[in-house]
N, C-alpha and C positions, 0 to 999 in steps of 0.2 A: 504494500500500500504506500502512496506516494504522497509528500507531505500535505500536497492540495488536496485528495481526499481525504489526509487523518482532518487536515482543515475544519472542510464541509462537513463531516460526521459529526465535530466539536459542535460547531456552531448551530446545525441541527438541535441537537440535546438539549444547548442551550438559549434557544429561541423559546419564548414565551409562547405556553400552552402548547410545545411539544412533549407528552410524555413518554414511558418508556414502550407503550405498545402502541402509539401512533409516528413513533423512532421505525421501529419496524418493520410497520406498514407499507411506511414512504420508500426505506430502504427494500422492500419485497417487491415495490412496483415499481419503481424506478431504475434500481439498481446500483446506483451509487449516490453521497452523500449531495455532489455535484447538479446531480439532477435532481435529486427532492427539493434542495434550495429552490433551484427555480423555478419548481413546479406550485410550493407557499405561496406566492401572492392569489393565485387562481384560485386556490382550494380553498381557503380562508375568505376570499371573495365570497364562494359559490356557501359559503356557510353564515354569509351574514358578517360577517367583520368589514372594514374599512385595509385600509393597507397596511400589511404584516409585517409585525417588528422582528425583521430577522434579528439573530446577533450577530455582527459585526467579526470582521477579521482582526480589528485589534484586541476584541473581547479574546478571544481565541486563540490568538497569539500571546497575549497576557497571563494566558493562563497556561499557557502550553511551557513559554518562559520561567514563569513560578516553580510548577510543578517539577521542573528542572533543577533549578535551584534548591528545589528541596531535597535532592537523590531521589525525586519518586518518578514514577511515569504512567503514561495511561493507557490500556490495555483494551482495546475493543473487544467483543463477543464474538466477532469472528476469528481472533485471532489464538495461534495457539494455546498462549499462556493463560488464560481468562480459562478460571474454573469449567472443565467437562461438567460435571453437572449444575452449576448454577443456569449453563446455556440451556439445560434442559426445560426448566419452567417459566409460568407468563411473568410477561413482564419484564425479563431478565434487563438488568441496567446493558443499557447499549454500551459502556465505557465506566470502568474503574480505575481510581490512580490508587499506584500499590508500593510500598516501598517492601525490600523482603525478597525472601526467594518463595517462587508461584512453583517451584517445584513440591511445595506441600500441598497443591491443591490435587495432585494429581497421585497423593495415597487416600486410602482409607480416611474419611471426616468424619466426627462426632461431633455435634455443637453439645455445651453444657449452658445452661442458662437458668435463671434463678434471680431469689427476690433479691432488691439492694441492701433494706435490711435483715439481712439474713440471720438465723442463731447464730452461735458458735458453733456446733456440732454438725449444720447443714454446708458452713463453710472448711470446716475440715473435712467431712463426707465428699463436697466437690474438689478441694485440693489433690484429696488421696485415688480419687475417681481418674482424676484427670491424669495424675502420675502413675496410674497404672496402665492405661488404654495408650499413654504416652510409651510404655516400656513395650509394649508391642504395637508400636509401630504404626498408630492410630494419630494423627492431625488432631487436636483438639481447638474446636471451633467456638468463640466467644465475643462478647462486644461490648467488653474492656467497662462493664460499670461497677459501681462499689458490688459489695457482698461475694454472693454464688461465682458472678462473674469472674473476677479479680482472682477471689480463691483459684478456679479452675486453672486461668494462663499459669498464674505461678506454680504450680504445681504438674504443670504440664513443660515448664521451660528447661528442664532434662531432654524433652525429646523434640516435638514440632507442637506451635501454635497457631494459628489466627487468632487477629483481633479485626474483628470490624465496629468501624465506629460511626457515630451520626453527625460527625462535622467535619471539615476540611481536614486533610492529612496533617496539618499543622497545628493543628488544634488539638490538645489536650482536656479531655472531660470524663472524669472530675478530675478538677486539678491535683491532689493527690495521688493519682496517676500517672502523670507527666513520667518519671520516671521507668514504672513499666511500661509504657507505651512505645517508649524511643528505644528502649532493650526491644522489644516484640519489631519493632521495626529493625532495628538494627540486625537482629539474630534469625527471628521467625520470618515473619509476614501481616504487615501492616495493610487493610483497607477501605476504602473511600469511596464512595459514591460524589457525594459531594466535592463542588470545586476548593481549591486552597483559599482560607480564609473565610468559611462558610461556617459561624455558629451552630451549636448545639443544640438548635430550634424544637420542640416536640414534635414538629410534622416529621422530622428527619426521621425518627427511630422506626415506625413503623417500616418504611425503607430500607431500613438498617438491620431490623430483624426477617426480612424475608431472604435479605442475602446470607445472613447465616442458616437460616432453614435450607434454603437452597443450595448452601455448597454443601451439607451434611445428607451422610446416608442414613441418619436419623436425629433425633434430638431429645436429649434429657434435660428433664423442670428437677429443678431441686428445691423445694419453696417457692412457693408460688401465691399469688392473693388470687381471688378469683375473674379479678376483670385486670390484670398486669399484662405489661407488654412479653412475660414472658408465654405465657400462656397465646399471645397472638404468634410469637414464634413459633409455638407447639402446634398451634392449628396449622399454621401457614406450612409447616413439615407435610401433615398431612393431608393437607391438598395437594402439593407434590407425590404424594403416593409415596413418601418416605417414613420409616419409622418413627412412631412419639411412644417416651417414655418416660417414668417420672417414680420420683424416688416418696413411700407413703409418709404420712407423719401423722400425728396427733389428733383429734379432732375437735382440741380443745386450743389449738394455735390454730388463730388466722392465716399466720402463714403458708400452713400446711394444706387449707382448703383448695385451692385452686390445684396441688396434685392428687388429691385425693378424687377430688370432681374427675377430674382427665381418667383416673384409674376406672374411676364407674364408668365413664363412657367407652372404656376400651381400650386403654394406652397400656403399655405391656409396664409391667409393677418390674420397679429395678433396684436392687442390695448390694450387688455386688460387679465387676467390672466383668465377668462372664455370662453374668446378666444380659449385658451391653452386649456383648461380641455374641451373644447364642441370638439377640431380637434383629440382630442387623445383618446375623448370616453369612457367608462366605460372602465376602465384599470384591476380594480381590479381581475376581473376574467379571465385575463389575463398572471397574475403572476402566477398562477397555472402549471406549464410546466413539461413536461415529468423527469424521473429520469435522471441521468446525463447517458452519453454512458459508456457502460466497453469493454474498446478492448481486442477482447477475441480469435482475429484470425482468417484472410476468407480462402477459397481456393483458393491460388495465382491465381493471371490471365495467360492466355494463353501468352506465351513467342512468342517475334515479331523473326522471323527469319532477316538474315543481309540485305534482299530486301526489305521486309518491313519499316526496322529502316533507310534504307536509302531514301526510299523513301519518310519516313514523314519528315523527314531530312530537303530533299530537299521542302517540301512545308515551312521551316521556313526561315524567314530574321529577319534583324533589325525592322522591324515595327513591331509591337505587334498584333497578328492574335487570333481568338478567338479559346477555346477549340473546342467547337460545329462546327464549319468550317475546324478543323484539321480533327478531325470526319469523317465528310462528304467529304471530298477532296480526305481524303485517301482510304475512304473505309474498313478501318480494324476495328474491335472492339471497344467500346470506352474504358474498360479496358486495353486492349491490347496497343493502344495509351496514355493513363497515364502511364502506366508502363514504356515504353519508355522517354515519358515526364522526369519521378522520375529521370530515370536513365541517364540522361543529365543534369539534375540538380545539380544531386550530381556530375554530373565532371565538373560543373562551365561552362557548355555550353549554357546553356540558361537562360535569367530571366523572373519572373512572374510581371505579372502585373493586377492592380484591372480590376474586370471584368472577370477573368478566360481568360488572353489576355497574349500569350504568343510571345516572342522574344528570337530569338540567340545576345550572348549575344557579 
């Protein structure tokens, strides 16, 4: 790939109201970054916006420079180094910056994840968890926050970690952290969704927890509340069709309810680290995954006429309705219906939501 496409792919990404499965889209029907670009003003048009605020080549250069400076760099989804299986599920960030060697992505993954205030006994449990799954040769996957989290890297930094985090590579959160972070960076594998300099926002984490779900061939809760972000990492596992598992506790700790919930619903009950390696199965031959995708360009989908696009229109509100039922409701194409999708996105008319659940915005 040639600098003028890593270019276009940046600047794509980060053009306002492109998200990661309308990144996709563009790149499935176009074929290169080059030509989505300048296919934005029309499609954005045809969705009701005025003239599209791409991002600019010095945004893009600015940040490509940074990232630089930082010793990190950014990895697109097609390309080799970019986690085999995080390419596997929706959404997949089109580009991460990674400081680290991305040769951990491509053993065996286990995320651990857990509450921030965690016991004492639930953060030794993930330390010693972590250092065992470490000792055989297991990735331990995390996103670097107090408690469960923290326990885990440390206790995994004998052998390989990840940390993913929900702010710019440069960024340290919680600052207490700073320390382990730039070791994980330095020794393991540090990574970013977000560009450099991008605060620790709340919208980030949800973000931030489905690419830990995603590079893992399963995911252990260790404490957990019942509505936490750990638990969104848990689900988001198992919509990948990857393993969730979760360590029981008390039913007289809050904490403990949200693994305890997961267990009733199905999530394989975990004590010990062969626990872990018996739910996730011979992995090895697992790592073997197809080559990465080259978007090389489709033949556009059939164009919706103005009854059409008003009509799927009107089957959207503010609740989140699934693709599959926009589908079915309207009766047109299910191309035909993304494509319309795309082109209300890019005019900021509607948001996506996990699950392929969409809402006017």
């Amino acid at each position: 790939m040639n600098h003028g496409e890593r270019l276009a792919r940046l600047r794509l990404i980060r053009t306002p109201h492109v998200g990661p499965v309308s990144w996709h889209q563009l790149m499935q029907r176009f074929g290169s970054g080059e030509a989505a670009l300048d296919a934005l003003p029309d499609l954005a048009l045809r969705g009701g916006a005025g003239k599209a605020r791409i991002a600019s080549v010095d945004i893009a250069e600015r940040e490509i420079g940074r990232v630089a400076a930082l010793g990190a760099r950014h990895i697109f989804c097609d390309e080799d180094d970019y986690s085999p299986m995080l390419r596997e599920v929706e959404g997949a960030p089109p580009v991460v910056i990674v400081r680290g060697d991305t040769a951990m992505l491509r053993r065996p993954c286990v995320a651990i994840v857990g509450a921030r205030n965690a016991s004492a006994i639930a953060c030794r449990f993930a330390r010693q968890l972590a250092a065992d799954l470490a000792s055989r040769d297991v990735t331990v996957v995390s996103g670097l926050a107090r408690g469960v989290d923290t326990a885990a890297h440390i206790g995994a930094l004998g052998g390989s970690t990840v940390g993913v985090i929900g702010s710019g590579i440069d960024i340290a959160f919680p600052p207490e952290n700073a320390a382990l972070q730039e070791r994980i960076a330095s020794d393991q594998l540090l990574i970013a969704e977000q560009p450099p300099g991008s605060e620790p926002l709340a919208r980030h984490f949800p973000s931030r927890n489905r690419i830990i779900a995603g590079i893992a061939h399963g995911t252990v809760v260790i404490e957990a509340a019942p509505k936490s972000g750990s638990l969104i990492t848990a689900r988001r596992a198992g919509d990948y069709g990857r393993e969730v598992m979760a360590v029981p506790g008390s039913p007289l700790d809050p904490r403990a309810q949200g693994c305890n919930l997961l267990i009733r619903e199905g999530a394989t009950l975990i004590q010990t680290v062969d626990d872990v390696l018996e739910a996730v199965g011979p992995i090895d031959a697992r790592m073997v995954r197809e080559p990465a995708p080259r978007y090389t360009g489709i033949v556009a989908p059939v164009e919706a006429d103005e009854g059409e696009r008003r009509s799927l229109i009107g089957l959207l509100g503010p609740t989140p309705v699934a693709l599959d039922e926009l589908v079915r409701q309207s009766g047109q194409d299910a191309s035909k219906v993304q494509l319309v999708l795309l082109e209300l996105e890019l005019a900021g008319r509607i948001e996506r939501h996990a699950g392929a659940r969409i809402s006017l915005v």
